[in-house]
C-alpha positions in Angstrom: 13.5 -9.7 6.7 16.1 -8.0 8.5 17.5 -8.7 12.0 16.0 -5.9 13.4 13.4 -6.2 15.7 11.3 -7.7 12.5 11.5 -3.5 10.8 10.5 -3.4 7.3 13.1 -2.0 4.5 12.5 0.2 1.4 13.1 -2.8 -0.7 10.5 -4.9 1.2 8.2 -2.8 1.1 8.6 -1.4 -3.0 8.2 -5.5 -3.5 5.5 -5.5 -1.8 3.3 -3.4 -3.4 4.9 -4.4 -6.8 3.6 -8.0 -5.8 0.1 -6.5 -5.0 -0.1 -4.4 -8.3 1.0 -7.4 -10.4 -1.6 -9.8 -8.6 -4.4 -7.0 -9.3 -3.4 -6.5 -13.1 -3.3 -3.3 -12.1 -1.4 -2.0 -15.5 0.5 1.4 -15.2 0.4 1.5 -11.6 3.1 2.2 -9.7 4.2 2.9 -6.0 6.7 5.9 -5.2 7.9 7.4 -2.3 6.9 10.5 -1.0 8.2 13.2 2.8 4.8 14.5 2.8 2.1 13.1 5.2 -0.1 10.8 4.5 0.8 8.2 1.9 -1.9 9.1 -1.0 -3.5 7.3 -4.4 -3.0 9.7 -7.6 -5.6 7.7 -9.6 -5.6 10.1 -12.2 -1.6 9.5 -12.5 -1.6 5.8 -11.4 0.6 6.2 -8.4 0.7 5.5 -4.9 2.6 7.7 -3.2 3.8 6.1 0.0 5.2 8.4 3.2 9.3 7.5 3.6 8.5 7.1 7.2 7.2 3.7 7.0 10.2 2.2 6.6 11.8 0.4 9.2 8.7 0.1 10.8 6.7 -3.1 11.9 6.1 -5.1 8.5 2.4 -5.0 8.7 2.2 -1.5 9.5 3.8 -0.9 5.9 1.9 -3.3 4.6 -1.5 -2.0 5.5 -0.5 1.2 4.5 -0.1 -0.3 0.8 -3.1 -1.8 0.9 -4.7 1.4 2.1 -4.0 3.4 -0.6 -4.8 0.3 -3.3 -8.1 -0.3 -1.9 -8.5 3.7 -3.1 -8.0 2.5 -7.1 -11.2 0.5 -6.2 -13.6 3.3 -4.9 -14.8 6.5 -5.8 -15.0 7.0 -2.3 -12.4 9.5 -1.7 -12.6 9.3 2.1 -13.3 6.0 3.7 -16.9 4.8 3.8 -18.3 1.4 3.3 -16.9 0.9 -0.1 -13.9 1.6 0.7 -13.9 -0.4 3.4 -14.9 -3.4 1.8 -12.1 -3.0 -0.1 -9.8 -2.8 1.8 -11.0 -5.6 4.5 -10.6 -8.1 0.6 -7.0 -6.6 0.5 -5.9 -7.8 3.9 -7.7 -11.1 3.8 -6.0 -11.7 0.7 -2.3 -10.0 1.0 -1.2 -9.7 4.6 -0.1 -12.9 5.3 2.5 -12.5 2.1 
């Protein structure tokens, strides 16, 4: 982690979700970064496109952000009812304290 105020870097945060994709066997996903607001999941593309300006923020901010947009890949919920949050609430337990 860098020595700065515990801030997140591009390369922490692209291994991040690398590490989450490969623990999920989610084959042909990918993360990418993206200017526009907010970070989104492209199922039909396999990509997550996450918003440049989460880096160099706090780490778990980044990292729940990831998680966000995975626990999408999981629903057909497009907005964010009860599947989706059961999803998601499995993705924290499981990857935030990596």
């Amino acid at each position: 982690m860098a020595n700065n105020m515990g801030a997140i870097t591009q390369a922490e945060i692209e291994k991040f979700a690398a590490l989450v994709i490969r623990e999920l066997n989610l084959d042909g996903w990918r993360m990418e970064w993206t200017r526009a607001s907010p970070s989104i999941c492209e199922k039909n593309r396999q990509i997550i496109f996450i918003d440049k300006t989460w880096i160099g923020r706090y780490p778990w901010e980044a990292k729940e952000v990831v998680l966000h947009e995975v626990a999408h890949i999981f629903t057909d919920d497009k907005f964010h009812g009860l599947g989706f949050y059961r999803e998601y609430i499995e993705l924290l337990e499981k990857f935030m304290a990596i």
